[in-house]
N, C-alpha and C positions, 0 to 999 in steps of 0.2 A: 200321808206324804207331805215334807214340805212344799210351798210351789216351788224352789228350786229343784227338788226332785221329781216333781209333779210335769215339769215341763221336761226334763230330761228323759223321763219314762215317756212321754208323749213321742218324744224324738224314736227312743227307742221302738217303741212300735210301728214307729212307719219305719224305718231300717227291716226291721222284721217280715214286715207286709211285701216290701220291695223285694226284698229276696226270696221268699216265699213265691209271690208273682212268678220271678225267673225258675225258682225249682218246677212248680205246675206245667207252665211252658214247657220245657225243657225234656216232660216226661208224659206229656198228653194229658195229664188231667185238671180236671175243675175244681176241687174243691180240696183244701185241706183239714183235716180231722186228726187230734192227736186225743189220746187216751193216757188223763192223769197216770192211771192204772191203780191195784187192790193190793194189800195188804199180803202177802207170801203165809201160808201156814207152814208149822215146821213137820217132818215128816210122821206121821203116824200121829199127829197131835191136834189139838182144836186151839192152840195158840199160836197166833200170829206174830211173826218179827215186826221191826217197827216199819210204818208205812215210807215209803220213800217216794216220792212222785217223780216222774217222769223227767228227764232231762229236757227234754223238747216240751214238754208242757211247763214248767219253772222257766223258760227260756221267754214266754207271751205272758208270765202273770205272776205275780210274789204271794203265792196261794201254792205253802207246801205243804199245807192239810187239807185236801178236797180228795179222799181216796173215790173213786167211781166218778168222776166228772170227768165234762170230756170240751174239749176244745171245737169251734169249727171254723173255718176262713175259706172266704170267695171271694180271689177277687175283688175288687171294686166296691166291696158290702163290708160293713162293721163287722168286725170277729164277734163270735156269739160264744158265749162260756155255760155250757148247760152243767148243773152246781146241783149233786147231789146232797141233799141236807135230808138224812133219813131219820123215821122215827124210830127212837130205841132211848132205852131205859137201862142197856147194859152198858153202855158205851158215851164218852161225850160226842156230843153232836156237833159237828163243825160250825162254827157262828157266821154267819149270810156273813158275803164280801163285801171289805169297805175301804176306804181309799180313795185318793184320787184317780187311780188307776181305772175302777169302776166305769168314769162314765165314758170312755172308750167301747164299751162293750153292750151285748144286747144280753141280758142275764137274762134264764130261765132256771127253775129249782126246780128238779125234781125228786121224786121219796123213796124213788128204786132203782136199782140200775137200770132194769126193765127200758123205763120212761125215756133212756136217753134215745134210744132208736126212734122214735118218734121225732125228736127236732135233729136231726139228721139227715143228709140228704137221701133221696129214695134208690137211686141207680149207685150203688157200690162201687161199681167197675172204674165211675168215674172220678172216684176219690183216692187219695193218698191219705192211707189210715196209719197210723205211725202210733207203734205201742206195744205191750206185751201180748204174746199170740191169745195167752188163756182171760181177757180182760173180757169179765161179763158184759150182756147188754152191748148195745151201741152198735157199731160194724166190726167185722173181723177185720184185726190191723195187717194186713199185707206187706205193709214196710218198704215201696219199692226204692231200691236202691238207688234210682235214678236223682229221686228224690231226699232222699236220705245222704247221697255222697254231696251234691250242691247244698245241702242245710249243715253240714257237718264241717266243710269246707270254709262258711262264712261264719260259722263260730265261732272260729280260731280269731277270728276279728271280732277285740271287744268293741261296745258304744259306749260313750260317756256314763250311759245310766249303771252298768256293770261294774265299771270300774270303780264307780264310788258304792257300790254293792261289797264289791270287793277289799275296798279300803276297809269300809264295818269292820268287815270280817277278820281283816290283818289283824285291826286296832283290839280286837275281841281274844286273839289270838296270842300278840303281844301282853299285852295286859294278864294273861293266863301262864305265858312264857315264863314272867317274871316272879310271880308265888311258886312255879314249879321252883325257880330257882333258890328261891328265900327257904324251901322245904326244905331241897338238900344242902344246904350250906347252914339249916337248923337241925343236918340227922335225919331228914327223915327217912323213910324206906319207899322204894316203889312204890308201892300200894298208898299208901299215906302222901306220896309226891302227886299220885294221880289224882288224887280227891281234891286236893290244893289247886290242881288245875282244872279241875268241872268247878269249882269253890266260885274260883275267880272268874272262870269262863260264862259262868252263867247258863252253861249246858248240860244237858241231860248227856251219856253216855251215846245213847240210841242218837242225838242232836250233833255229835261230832258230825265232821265231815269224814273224817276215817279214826280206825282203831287208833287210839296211842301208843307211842312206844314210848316208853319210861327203862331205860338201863343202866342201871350201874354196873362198874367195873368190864369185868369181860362181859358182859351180857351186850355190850356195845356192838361185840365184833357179830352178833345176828342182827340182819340188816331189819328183820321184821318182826324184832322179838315183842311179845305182849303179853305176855304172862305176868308179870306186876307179884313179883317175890313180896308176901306180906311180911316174913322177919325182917327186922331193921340190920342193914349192915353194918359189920366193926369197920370203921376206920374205913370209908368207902374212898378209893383214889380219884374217880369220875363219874361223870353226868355227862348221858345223852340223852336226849328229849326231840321227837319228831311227834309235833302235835297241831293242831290248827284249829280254826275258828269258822262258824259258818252265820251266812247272816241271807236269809230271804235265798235260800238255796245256793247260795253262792261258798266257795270255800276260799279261807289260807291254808295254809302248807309252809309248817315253818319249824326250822331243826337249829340247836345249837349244842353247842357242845361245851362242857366246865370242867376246869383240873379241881381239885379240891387244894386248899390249902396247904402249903409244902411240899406239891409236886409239880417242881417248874417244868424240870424236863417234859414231862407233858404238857403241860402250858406254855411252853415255847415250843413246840409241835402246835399246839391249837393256831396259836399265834402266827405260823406258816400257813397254815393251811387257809385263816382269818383273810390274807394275805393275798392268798391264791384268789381264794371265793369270791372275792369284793373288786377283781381286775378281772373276773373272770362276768360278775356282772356290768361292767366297764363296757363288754363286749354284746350286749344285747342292742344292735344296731339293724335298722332296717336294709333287707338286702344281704346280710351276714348267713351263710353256710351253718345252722347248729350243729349237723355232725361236725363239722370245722372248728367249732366252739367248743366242743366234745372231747377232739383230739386234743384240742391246746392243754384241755384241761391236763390230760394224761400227761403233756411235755411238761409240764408247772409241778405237776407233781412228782415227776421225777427228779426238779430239781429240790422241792422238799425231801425227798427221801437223801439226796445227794449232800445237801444241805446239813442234812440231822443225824449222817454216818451210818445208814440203816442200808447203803449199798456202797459198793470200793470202786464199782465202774461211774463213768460219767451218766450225765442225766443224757444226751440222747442217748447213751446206748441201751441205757435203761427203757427208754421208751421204745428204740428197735428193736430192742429184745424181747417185747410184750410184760418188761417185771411190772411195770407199774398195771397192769391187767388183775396182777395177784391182790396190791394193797387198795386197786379201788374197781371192784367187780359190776359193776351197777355205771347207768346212763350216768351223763349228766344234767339231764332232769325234765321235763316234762310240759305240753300243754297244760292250761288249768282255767278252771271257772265252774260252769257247775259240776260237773267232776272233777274230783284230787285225778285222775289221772284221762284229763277231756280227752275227748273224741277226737280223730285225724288227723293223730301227729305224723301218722305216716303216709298219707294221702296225695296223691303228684298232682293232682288238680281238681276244680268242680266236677268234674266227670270221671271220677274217680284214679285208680290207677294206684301202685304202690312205691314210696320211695324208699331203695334199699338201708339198708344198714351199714357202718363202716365194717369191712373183715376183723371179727375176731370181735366183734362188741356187741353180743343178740341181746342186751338187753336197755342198747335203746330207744326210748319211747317217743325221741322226736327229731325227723329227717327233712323235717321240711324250712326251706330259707326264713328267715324272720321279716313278719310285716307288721308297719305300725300298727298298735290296736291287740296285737298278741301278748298275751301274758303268760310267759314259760316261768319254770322255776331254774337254779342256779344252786345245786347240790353235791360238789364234788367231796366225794371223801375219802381217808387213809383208813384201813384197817387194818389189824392183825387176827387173820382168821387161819385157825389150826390147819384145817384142813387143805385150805387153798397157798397156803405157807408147804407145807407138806408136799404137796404136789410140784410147786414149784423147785424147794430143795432136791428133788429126785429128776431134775433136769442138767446141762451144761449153765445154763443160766442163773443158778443158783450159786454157781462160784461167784457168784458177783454180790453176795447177800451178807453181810455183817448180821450172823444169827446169834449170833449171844445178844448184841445190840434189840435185833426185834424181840428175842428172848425177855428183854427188859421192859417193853413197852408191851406183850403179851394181856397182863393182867388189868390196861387200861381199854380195854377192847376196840374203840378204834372212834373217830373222830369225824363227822358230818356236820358241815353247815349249810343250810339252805334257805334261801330268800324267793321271793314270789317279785318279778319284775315283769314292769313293762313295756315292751317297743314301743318306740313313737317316731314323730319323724326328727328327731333330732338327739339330744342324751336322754338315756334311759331313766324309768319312775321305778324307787325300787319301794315297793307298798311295807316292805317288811321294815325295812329300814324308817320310813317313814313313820310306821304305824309304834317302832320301841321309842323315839323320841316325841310322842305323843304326849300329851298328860292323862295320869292316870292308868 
């Protein structure tokens, strides 16, 4: 670490301890214990997926290769990182911890899982073990909620050290954006655009923070398509790209969307929606309502649809009517930090509790007011999906649909931008934005 980050990682950790403190309190127990956690085998097989460590363990330490270590905190005592480093001949061996990070901590190594139960506290009951139930070795992780809903609660609040965790990641992310982009504005195909983005990313596959999606043409209109068609397309009309960057377990999440050359009308659709996106992260204000930020979205998009001739009624009735439900099915966008899709977006306080959803929108992922230190994403998008088109035409509501119009815009499948922002107490930091006029 540099000492600028070296000191902000210090910061972070006593944040950490401090809250921590309150979660123990709060649910009777002493000691906290989390469990990196093991490597998954796939069914019936002797191979394992790739390791992913623990959310709540990446959250105390930038050690996202320690599979079988385990965390432990008391309290008023130095956190102790007991560091499985096993011997083996089949596999690489994780290399002893180093950093500034380090001397925060009381290392111990040991060579088996076995071994962790030994530096572990003795009375169980009195611990909050937090991890996967089958994690060899150590204690059995009980997960109580008590504790688990207060730790999940103050995550949603970044610290300084995250956030530039996080920039990494944008700038990692960005940077990969833009080869994806050069591929297909050189022809290239899916499969060939995705290479162009690990190329640039400087990531392994297994190293994403989530699957990519690479679409051209209609393959747009699948919100989660990943299939990466290896033929090269004739004459492809669009690019969608929803891909991200991770850096020290932290991720981006970051979508744009490209008309190909001599398809304005779709490009002045992008351009709308460019529009919408960038006023809509305007609105990442402390104390701001997301599902409130959710609905605007759907008003704004009605008047793009109103806008572009793809509806003969007005934009609110378009929104009273639920049309705009058809062209943008999906939230508008999400907690983030060590998960692409973090913990507690729907949680009504440290003690748990749930906040509903707005009627007629189950697939948003975050209801809770925005506080400084939050980092959501900002993804609203238009699509032309068969099915949900289809549905829609077989209502009253569909007199109101200029379908030859969507007819034409069918074959560009549909249109997503998405930025990673963050609340603060005053205008919002948008990392995405940030991180494309970066150099490099």
């Amino acid at each position: 670490m540099t000492d600028p980050l070296a000191r902000l990682y210090a910061d972070h950790l006593a944040t950490l301890t401090a809250r921590a403190d309150l979660a123990l309190a709060a649910a009777g127990r002493e000691h906290l214990v989390i469990a990196a956690g093991m490597p998954a085998y796939y069914f019936l097989d002797d191979r394992p997926a790739h390791f992913v460590a623990s959310p709540h363990f990446l959250h105390w330490l930038p050690l996202t290769c320690a599979p079988g270590s385990w965390l432990r905190y008391t309290p008023g005592q130095r956190p102790q990182l007991i560091f499985l480093q096993p011997r083996d001949y089949w596999h690489v061996v994780p290399d002893a911890p180093s950093g500034a990070w380090v001397e925060h901590f009381d290392i111990v190594t040991i060579r088996t899982p076995e071994e962790a139960r030994a530096h572990l506290p003795d009375a169980a009951a009195h611990c909050a073990v937090i991890g996967p139930a089958d994690t060899p070795g150590g204690l059995p992780c009980d997960n109580p909620q008590a504790v688990l809903d207060r730790l999940h609660w103050e995550r949603a609040i970044k610290t300084p050290y995250e956030t530039l965790l996080m920039r990494v990641a944008s700038r990692i992310g960005a940077r990969a954006h833009r080869a994806a982009e050069a591929a297909f504005r050189a022809g290239a195909g899916e499969f060939e655009i995705h290479l162009a983005y690990l190329a640039a990313s400087g990531l392994s596959e297994a190293e994403l923070p989530y699957s990519n999606i690479i679409a051209l043409d209609h393959h747009g209109a699948v919100l989660h398509y990943t299939d990466f068609l290896r033929a090269r397309p004739v004459a492809p009309k669009s690019f969608l790209i929803d891909a991200g960057g991770q850096y020290a377990g932290y991720a981006s999440d970051i979508t744009r969307t490209h008309a190909a050359a001599g398809h304005d009308d779709f490009a002045a659709l992008i351009d709308s929606m460019e529009t919408v996106q960038q006023d809509l992260c305007a609105g990442v204000r402390a104390g701001h309502s997301y599902p409130e930020l959710h609905l605007e979205a759907h008003r704004r998009i009605a008047g793009v649809l109103a806008g572009h001739g793809l509806i003969r009624c007005s934009a609110e009735a378009a929104f009273d009517r639920g049309i705009t439900r058809t062209f943008f099915p999906h939230g508008l966008g999400h907690l983030l930090g060590l998960q692409v899709h973090d913990i507690g977006g729907h949680q009504a306080g440290p003690e748990g509790g749930t906040l509903s959803k707005p009627e007629g929108h189950p697939y948003l992922r975050l209801t809770r007011t925005l506080q400084p230190g939050m980092v959501v994403t900002i993804e609203p998008g238009l699509y032309f999906i068969g099915m949900l088109l289809d549905e829609l035409r077989a209502t009253p509501a569909g007199a109101d649909v200029d379908w030859a119009r969507v007819e034409a815009f069918m074959p560009y499948g549909g249109i997503r931008i998405e930025d990673d922002v963050q609340c603060t107490a005053g205008a919002p930091l948008n990392l995405t934005r940030e991180a494309f006029v970066a150099p490099g």
